[in-house]
C-alpha distance (Angstrom), angle and dihedral (degrees) to the residues before:
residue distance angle dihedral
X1 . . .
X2 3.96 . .
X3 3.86 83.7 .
X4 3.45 95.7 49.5
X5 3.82 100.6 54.2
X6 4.25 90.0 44.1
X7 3.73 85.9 47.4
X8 4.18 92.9 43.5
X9 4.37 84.0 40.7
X10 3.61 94.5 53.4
X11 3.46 102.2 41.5
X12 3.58 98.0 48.5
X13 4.05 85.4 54.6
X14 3.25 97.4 49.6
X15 4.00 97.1 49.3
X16 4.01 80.6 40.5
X17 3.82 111.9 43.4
X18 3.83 102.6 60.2
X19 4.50 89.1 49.2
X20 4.03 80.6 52.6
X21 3.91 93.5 44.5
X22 3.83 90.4 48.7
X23 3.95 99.1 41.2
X24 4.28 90.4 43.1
X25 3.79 87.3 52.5
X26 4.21 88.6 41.6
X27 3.88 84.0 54.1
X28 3.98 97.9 43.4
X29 3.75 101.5 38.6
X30 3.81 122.3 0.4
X31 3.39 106.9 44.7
X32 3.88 135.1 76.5
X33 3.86 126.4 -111.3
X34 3.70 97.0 -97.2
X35 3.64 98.1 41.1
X36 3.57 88.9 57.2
X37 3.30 104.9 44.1
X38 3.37 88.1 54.4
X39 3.97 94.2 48.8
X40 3.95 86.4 50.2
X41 4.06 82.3 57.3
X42 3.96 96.0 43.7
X43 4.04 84.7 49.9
X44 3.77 101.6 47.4
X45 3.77 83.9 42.9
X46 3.36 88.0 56.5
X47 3.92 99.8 45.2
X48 4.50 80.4 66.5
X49 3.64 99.8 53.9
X50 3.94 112.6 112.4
X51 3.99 112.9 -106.8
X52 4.15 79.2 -136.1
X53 3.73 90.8 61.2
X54 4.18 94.0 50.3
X55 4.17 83.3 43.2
X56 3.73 92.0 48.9
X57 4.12 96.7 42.1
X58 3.60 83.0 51.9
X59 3.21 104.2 51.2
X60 3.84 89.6 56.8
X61 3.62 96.9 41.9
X62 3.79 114.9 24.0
X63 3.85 94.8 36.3
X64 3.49 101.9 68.0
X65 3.65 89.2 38.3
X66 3.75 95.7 61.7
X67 3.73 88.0 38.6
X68 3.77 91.5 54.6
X69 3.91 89.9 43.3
X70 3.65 97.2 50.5
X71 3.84 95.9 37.1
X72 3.17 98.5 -142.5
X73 3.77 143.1 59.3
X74 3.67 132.3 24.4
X75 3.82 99.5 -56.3
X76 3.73 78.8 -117.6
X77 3.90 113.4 128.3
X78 3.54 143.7 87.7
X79 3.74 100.8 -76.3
X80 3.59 76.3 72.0
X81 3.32 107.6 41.4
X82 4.33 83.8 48.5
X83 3.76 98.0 81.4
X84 3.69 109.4 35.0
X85 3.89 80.2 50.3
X86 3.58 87.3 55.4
X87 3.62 94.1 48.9
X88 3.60 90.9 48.1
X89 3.75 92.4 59.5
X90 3.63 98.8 30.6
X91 3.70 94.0 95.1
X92 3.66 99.4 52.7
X93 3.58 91.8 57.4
X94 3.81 91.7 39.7
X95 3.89 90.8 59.6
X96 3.68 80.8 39.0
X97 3.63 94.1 60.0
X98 3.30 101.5 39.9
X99 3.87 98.4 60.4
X100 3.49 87.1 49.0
X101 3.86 94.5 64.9
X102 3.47 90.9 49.5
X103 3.24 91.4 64.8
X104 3.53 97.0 68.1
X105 3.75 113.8 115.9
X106 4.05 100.8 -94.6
X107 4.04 88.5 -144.3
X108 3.42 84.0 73.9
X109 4.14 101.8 52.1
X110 4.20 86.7 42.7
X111 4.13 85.3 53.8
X112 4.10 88.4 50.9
X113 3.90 90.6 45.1
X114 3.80 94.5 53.1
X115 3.86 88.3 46.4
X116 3.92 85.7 54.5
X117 3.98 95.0 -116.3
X118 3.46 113.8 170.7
X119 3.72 120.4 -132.6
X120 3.70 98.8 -97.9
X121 3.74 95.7 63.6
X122 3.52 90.4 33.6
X123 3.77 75.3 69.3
X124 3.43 100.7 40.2
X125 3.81 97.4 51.0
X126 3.08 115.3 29.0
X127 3.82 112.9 19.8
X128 3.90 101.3 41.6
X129 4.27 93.5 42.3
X130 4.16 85.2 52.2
X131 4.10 97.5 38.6
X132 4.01 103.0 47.5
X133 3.80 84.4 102.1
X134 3.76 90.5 57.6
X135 3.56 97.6 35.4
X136 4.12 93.7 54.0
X137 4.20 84.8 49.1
X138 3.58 88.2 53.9
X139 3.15 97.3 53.4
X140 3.81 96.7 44.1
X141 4.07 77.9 53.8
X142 3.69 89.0 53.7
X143 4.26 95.9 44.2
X144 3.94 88.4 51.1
X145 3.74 92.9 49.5
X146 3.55 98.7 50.8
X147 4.33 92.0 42.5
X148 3.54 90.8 43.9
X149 4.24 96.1 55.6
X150 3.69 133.5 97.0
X151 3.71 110.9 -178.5
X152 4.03 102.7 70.9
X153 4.09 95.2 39.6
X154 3.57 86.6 47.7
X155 3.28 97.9 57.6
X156 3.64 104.3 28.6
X157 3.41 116.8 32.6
X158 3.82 92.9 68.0
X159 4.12 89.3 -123.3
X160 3.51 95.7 -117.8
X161 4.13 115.6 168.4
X162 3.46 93.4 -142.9
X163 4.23 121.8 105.5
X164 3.65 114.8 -95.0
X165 3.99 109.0 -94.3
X166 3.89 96.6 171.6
X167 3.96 127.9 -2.2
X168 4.02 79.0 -119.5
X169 3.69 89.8 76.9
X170 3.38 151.2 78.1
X171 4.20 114.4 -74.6
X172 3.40 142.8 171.0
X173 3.93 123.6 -135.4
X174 3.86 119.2 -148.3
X175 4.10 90.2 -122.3
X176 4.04 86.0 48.1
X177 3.62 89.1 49.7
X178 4.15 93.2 45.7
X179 4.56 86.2 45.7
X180 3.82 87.0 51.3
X181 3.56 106.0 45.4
X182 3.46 102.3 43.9
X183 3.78 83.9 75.0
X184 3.78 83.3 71.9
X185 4.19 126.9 97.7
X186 3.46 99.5 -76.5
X187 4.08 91.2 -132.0
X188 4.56 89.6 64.4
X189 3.42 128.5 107.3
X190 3.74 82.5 -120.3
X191 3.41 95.6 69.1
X192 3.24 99.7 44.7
X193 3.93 101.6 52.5
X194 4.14 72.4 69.2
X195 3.76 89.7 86.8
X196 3.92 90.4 44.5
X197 3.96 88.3 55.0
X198 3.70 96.2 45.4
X199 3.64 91.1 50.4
X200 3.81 93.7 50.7
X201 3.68 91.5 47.9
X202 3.68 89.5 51.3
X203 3.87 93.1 48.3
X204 3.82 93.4 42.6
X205 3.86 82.9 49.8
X206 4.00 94.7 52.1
X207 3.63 90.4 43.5
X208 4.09 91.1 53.9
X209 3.68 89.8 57.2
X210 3.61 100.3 40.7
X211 4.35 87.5 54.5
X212 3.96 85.5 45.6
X213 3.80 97.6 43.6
X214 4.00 86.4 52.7
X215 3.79 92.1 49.6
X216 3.54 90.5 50.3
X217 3.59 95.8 45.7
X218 4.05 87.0 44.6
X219 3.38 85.9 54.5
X220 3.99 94.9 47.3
X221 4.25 93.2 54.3
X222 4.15 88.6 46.7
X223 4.13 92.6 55.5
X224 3.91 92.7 47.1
């Protein structure tokens, strides 16, 4: 189950992180006024909407999808869990993002404009080498949100005990596991390997952010 949710966590920031990077830097630099004011509405919009309603859309739509793709099987698994995941947390690290770049010191975007830099390498040398701090916190933001949920491995992963053989398959999450269980008599051994999994998640969760605190602050010491 511990596999499952790193496997479910990393995929869904992977398929995830570089939409956020791209829209962030659409919001910051690219685009005009209008269009991002209204993408900074869409997003916080976003950041509102149930987890059930993405898990139930999905269900409807993606499900058969995958199941028609694959052939086989239920369509249930975390290859399809993965991307509604990853637009579930998407926003987060969008808004995430998106502070962080303006952040950078504005001295430095005036000195690009009066060399007549365009806005993709203001991007590319100024705003990415002074945001990798930001950008690694974001994502850590990102990794925790989609360990830490319920809704979308619940309802898409198929919850199935066994170990994870391909990400095509049925899984079950550690926060799935905890949501079904607890339907259990309270006095089982079921129940209580409950505490077990919330403590694991909780360590696995402290341990993410202590590994992406360090890369951030590695990456802090080699810019100065």
């Amino acid at each position: 189950m511990l596999s499952a949710s790193v496997i479910l966590a990393f995929l869904a920031l992977v398929m995830s992180f570089p939409i956020s990077l791209g829209t962030s830097f659409l919001i910051t630099s690219i685009a005009p006024a209008r269009l991002r004011l209204f993408l900074m509405h869409a997003v916080r919009m976003m950041t509102g909407v149930p987890t059930v309603v993405y898990s139930f859309a999905a269900l409807f739509l993606l499900v058969p999808l995958m199941r028609n793709i694959l052939g086989h099987g239920s369509g249930l698994g975390l290859l399809t869990a993965a991307p509604v995941l990853g637009l579930l947390i998407a926003p987060t690290m969008i808004i995430f993002f998106v502070n962080t770049f303006n952040m950078v010191d504005q001295r430095l975007i005036l000195a690009a404009d009066s060399l007549g830099a365009s806005p993709v390498q203001k991007i590319l040398y100024i705003v990415l080498p002074n945001s990798w701090p930001g950008i690694l916190n974001g994502m850590l933001l990102g990794f925790a949100r989609a360990a830490g949920d319920t809704m979308v491995s619940l309802m898409l992963t198929g919850n199935s005990p066994a170990p994870v053989e391909t990400i095509t398959g049925s899984a079950r999450t550690l926060t799935s596991h905890i949501a079904l269980v607890l339907a259990f008599d309270f006095d089982s051994m079921e129940f209580k390997s409950v505490f077990v999994c919330g403590l694991v998640l909780y360590l696995f969760t402290a341990l993410s952010m202590i590994f992406f605190r360090m890369c951030a602050a590695t990456s802090s010491r080699m810019r100065s």
